[in-house]
C-alpha positions, -999 to +999 in steps of 0.1 A: -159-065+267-128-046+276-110-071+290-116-092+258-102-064+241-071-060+269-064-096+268-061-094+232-042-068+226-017-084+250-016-116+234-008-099+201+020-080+216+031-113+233+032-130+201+053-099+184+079-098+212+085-131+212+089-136+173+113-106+176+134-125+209+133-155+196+150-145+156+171-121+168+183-128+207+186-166+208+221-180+196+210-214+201+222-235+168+190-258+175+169-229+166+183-219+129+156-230+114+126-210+106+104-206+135+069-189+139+055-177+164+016-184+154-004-176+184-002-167+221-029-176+244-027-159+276-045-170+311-073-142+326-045-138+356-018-137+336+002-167+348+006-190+318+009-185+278+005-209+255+029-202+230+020-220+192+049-225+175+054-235+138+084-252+123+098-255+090+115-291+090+110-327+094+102-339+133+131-342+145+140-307+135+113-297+155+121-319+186+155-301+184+137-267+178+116-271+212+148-284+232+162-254+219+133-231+235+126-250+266+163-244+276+156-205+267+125-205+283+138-186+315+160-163+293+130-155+270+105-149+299+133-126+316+137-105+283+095-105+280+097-090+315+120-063+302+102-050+274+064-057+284+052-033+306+026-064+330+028-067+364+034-108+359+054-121+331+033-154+322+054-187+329+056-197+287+045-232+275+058-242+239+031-258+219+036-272+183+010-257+157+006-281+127-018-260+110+004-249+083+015-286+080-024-296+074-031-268+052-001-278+024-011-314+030-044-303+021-030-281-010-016-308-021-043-335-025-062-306-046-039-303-067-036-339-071-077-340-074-073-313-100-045-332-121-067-364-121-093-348-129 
C-alpha cells in the first residue's frame, strides 16, 4: 500500500510541475491557449507518464496545442528533471482528455431537457 501511496503522490506532483512548466516556461505561440494539465499517470518503474491534457478550443487548436508540446517535450522532461527529485525522469506522452468536452455536452442537453420540459 505504500507504493500506491508513493506513486500517487508522485503523479500529483508530476501533474503540478508540469501545469506550472508548461504556463509559465514555454514561449511557444501554439500553446496560448488555455491548457490543463488533468492527470498524470506514471509507470511502476518510472519510465513513461501519460500526461492528460485539456484544451480550450476547437480541434485544430488542439492539434496545434499538441505540436506545440511534442516539440517541448525534451525541454519539459529536462526542466521535470531539474526540479523533481527521481532518479528517472519518465519519457512524457501527451494524451488529449475530452472529459470536460463530454461533461458541457452533457450540461447542455439538460438544459435543453429542462427548457422542453
Amino acid at each position: 500500500m505504500a507504493n500506491g501511496k508513493r506513486m500517487t503522490r508522485i503523479n500529483d506532483e508530476l501533474m503540478k510541475e508540469l501545469s506550472v512548466i508548461i504556463r509559465a516556461e514555454l514561449k511557444d505561440p501554439r500553446l496560448s491557449t488555455i491548457v490543463t494539465v488533468t492527470k498524470a499517470e506514471t509507470t511502476k518503474d518510472l519510465q513513461l507518464c501519460k500526461v492528460y491534457i485539456s484544451v480550450l478550443g476547437d480541434s485544430k487548436r488542439r492539434s496545434e496545442v499538441f505540436e506545440g508540446l511534442l516539440s517541448a517535450q525534451g525541454f519539459i522532461r529536462r526542466q521535470l528533471a531539474q526540479t523533481l527529485n527521481l532518479r528517472n525522469t519518465p519519457e512524457l506522452r501527451f494524451i488529449h482528455d475530452d472529459s470536460l468536452d463530454r461533461g458541457m455536452r452533457i450540461e447542455s442537453i439538460i438544459n435543453e431537457i429542462n427548457r422542453n420540459a
